[in-house]
Backbone as JSON Lines, residues from 0, in Angstrom:
{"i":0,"aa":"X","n":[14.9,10.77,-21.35],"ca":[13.75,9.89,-21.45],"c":[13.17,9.64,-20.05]}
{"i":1,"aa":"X","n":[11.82,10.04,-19.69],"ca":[11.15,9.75,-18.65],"c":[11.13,8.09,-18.2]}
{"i":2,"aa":"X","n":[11.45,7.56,-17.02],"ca":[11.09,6.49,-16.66],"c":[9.76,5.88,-16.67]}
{"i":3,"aa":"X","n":[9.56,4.96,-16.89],"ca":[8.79,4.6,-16.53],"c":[7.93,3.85,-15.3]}
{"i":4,"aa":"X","n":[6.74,4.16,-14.31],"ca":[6.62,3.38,-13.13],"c":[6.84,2.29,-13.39]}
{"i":5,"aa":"X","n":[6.8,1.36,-12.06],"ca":[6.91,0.15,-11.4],"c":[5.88,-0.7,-11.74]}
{"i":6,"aa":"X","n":[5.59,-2.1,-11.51],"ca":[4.3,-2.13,-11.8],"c":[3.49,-2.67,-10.3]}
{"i":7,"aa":"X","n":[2.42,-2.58,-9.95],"ca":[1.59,-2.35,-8.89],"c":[2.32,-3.48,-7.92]}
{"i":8,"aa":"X","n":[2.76,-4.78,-8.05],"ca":[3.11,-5.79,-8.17],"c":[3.84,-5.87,-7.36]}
{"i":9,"aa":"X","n":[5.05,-4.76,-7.96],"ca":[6.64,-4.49,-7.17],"c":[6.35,-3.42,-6.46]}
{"i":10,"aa":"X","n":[5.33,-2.72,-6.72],"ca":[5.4,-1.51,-5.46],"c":[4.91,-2.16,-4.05]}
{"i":11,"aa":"X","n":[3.67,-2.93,-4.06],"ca":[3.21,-3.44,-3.15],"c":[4.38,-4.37,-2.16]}
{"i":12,"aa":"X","n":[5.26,-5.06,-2.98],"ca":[6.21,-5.56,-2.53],"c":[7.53,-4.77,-1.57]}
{"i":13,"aa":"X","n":[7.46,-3.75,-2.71],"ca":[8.26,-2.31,-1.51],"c":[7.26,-1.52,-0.47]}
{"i":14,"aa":"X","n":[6.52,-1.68,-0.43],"ca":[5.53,-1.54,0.82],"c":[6.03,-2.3,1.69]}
{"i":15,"aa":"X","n":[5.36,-3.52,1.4],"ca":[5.77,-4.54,2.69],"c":[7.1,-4.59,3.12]}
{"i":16,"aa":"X","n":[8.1,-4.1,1.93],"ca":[9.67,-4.69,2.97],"c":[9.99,-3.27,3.31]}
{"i":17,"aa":"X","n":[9.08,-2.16,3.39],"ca":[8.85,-1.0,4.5],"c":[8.55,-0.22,5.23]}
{"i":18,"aa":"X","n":[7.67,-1.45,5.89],"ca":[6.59,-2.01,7.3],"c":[7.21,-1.18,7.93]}
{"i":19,"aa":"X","n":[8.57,-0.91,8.47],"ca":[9.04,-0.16,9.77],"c":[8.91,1.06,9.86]}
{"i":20,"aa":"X","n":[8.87,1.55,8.25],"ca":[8.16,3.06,8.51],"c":[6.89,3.27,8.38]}
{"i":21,"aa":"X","n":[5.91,2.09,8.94],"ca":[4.67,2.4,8.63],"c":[4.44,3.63,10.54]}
{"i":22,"aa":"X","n":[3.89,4.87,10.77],"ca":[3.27,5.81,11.22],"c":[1.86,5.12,11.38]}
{"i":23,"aa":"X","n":[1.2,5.34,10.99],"ca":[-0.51,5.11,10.98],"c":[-1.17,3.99,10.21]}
{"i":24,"aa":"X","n":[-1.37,4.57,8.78],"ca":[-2.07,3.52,8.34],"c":[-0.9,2.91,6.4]}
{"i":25,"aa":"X","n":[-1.44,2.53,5.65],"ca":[-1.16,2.08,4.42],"c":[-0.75,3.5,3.67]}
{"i":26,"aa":"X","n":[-2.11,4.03,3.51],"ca":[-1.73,5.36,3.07],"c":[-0.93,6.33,3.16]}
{"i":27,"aa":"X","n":[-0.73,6.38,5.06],"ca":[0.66,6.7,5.52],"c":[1.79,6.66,4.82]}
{"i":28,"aa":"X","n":[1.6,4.92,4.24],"ca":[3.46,4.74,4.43],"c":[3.63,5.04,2.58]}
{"i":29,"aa":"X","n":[2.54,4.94,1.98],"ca":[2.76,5.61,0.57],"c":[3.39,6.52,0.89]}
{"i":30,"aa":"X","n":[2.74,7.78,1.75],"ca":[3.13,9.13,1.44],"c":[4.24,9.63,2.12]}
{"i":31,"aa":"X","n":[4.94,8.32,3.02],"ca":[6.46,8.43,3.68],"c":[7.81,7.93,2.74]}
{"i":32,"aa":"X","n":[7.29,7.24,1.73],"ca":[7.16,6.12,0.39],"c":[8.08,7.27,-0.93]}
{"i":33,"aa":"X","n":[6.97,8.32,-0.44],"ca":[7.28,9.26,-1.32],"c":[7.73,10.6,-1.32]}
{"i":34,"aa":"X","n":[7.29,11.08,-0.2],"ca":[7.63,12.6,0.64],"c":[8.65,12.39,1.43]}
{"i":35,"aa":"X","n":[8.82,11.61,2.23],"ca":[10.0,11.49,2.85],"c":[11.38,10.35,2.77]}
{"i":36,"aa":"X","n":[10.86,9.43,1.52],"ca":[12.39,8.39,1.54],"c":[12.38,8.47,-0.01]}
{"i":37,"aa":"X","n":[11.54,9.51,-0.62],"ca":[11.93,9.29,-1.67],"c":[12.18,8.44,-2.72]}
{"i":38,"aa":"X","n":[11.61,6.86,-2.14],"ca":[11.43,6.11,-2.97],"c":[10.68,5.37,-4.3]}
{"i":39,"aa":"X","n":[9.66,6.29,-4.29],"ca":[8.44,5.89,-5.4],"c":[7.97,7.22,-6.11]}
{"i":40,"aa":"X","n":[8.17,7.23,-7.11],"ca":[7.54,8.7,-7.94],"c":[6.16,9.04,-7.58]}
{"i":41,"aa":"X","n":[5.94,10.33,-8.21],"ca":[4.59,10.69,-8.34],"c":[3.39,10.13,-8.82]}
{"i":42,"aa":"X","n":[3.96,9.0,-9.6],"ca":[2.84,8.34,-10.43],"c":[2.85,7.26,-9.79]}
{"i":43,"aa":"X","n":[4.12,6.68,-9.11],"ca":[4.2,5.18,-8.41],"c":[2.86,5.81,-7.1]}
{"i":44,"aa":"X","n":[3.02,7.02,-6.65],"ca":[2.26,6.99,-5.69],"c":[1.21,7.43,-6.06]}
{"i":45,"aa":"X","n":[0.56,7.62,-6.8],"ca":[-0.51,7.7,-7.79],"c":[-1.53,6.3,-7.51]}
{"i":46,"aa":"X","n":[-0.31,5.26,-8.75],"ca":[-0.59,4.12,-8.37],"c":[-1.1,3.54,-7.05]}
{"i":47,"aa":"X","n":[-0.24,3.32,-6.6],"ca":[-0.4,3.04,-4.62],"c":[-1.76,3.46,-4.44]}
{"i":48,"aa":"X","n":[-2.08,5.12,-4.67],"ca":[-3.48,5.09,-3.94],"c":[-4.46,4.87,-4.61]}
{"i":49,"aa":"X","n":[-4.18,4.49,-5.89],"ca":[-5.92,4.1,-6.5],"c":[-5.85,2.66,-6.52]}
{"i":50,"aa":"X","n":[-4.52,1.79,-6.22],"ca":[-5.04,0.45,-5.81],"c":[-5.58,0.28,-4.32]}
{"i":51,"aa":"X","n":[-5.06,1.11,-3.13],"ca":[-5.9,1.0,-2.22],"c":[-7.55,1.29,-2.17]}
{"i":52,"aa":"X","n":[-7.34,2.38,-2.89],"ca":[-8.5,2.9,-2.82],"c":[-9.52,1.88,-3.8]}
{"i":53,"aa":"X","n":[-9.03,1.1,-4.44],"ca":[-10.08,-0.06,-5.49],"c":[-10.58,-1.27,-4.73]}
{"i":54,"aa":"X","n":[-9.35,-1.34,-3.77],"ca":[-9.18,-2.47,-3.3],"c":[-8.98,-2.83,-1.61]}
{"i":55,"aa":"X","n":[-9.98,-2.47,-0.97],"ca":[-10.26,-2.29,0.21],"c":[-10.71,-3.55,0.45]}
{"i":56,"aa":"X","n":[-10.68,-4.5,1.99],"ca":[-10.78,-5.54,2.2],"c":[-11.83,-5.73,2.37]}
{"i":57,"aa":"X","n":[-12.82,-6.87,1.94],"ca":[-14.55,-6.68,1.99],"c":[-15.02,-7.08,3.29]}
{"i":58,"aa":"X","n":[-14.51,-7.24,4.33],"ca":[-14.71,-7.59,5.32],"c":[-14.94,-6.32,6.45]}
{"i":59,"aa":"X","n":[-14.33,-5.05,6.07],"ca":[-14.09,-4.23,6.85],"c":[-14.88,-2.87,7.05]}
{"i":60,"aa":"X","n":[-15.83,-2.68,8.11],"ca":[-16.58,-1.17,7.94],"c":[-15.66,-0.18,7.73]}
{"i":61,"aa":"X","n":[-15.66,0.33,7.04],"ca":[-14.74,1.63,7.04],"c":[-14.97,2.96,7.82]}
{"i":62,"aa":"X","n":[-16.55,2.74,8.46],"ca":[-17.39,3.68,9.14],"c":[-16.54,3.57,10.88]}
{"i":63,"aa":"X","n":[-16.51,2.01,11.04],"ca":[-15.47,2.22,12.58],"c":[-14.49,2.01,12.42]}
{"i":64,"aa":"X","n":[-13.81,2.72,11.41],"ca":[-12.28,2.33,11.7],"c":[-11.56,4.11,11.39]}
{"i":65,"aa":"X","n":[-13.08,5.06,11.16],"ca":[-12.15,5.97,11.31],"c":[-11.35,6.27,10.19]}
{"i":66,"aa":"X","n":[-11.79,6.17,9.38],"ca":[-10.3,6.01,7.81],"c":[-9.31,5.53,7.74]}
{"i":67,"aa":"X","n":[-9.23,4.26,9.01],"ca":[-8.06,3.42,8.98],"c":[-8.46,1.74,8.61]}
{"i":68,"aa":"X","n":[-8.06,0.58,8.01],"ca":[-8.72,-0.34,7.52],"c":[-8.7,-1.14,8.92]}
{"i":69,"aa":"X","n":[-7.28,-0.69,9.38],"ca":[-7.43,-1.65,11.03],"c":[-6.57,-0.72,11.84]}
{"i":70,"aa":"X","n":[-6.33,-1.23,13.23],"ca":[-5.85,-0.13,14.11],"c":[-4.34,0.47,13.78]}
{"i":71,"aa":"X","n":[-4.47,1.67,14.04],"ca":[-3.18,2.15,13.25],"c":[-1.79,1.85,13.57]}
{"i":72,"aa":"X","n":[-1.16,1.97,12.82],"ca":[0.15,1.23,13.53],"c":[-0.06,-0.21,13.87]}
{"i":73,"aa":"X","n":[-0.89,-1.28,13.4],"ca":[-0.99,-2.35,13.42],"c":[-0.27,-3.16,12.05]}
{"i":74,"aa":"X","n":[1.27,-3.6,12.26],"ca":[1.54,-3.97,11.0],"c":[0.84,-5.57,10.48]}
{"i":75,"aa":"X","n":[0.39,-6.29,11.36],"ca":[0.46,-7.61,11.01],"c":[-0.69,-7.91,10.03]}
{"i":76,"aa":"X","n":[-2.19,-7.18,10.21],"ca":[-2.73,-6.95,9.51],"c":[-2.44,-6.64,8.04]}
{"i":77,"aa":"X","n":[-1.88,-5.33,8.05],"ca":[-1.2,-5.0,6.54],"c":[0.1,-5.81,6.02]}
{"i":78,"aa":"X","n":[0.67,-6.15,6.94],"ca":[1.04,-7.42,5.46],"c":[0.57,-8.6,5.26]}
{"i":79,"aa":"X","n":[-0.53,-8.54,6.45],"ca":[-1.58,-10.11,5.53],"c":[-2.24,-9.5,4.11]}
{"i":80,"aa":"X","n":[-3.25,-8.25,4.54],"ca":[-3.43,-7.77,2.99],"c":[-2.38,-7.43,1.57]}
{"i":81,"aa":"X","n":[-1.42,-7.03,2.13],"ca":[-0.34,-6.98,1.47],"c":[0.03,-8.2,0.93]}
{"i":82,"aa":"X","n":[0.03,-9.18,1.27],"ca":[0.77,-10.51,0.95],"c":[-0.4,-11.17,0.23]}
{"i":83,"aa":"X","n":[-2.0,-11.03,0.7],"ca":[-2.79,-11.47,-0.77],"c":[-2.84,-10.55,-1.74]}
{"i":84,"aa":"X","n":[-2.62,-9.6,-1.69],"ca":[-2.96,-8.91,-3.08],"c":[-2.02,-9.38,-3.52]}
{"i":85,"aa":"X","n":[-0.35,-9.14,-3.18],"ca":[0.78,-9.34,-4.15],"c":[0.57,-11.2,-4.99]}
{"i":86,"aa":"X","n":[-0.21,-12.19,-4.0],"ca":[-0.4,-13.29,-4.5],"c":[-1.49,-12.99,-5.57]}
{"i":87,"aa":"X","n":[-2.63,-12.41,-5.44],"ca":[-3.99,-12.34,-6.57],"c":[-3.24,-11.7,-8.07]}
{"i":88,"aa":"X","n":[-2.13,-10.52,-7.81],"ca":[-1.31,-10.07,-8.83],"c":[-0.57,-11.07,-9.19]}
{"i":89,"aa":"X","n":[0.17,-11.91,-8.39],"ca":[1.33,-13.26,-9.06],"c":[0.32,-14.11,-9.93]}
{"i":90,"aa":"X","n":[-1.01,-14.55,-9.7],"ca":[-1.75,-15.31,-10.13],"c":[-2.39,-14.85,-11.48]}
{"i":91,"aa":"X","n":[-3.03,-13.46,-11.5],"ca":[-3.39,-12.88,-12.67],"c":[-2.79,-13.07,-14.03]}
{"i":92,"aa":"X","n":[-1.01,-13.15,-13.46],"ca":[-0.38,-13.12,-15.36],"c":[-0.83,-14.19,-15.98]}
């Protein structure tokens, strides 16, 4: 029987508690997430990138940042976004 994914909720949550392998940007650490620690399936990382990709911070040109939301390798940023989304998801149920 196939597993089933995570839900966006708890992945975002295993994001943040693995900030130390963030490389570059968010997207990065999906695809370190998944290619290299092996921790999130194909579909968990599926997931991962069509919530980034829905859910980009409205504050941010994406034109100067280069395809990064803020400077790369900047963790403090990404777990402030990290830490409201996982709250806007706690709030939703």
């Amino acid at each position: 029987m196939r597993k089933q994914p995570r839900k966006t909720i708890t992945l975002l949550r295993l994001m943040k508690r693995n900030m130390p392998l963030l490389r570059t940007g968010l997207c990065g650490l999906v695809k370190i997430l998944f290619h290299c620690e092996n921790k999130i399936t194909v579909e968990e990382h599926n997931i991962l990138n069509d919530y980034l990709d829905s859910n980009a911070p409205d504050e941010l040109d994406m034109f100067d940042k280069v395809g990064y939301w803020w400077e790369t390798k900047d963790k403090t940023p990404r777990i402030a976004w990290l830490n409201t989304e996982i709250e806007k998801l706690k709030n939703a149920k």
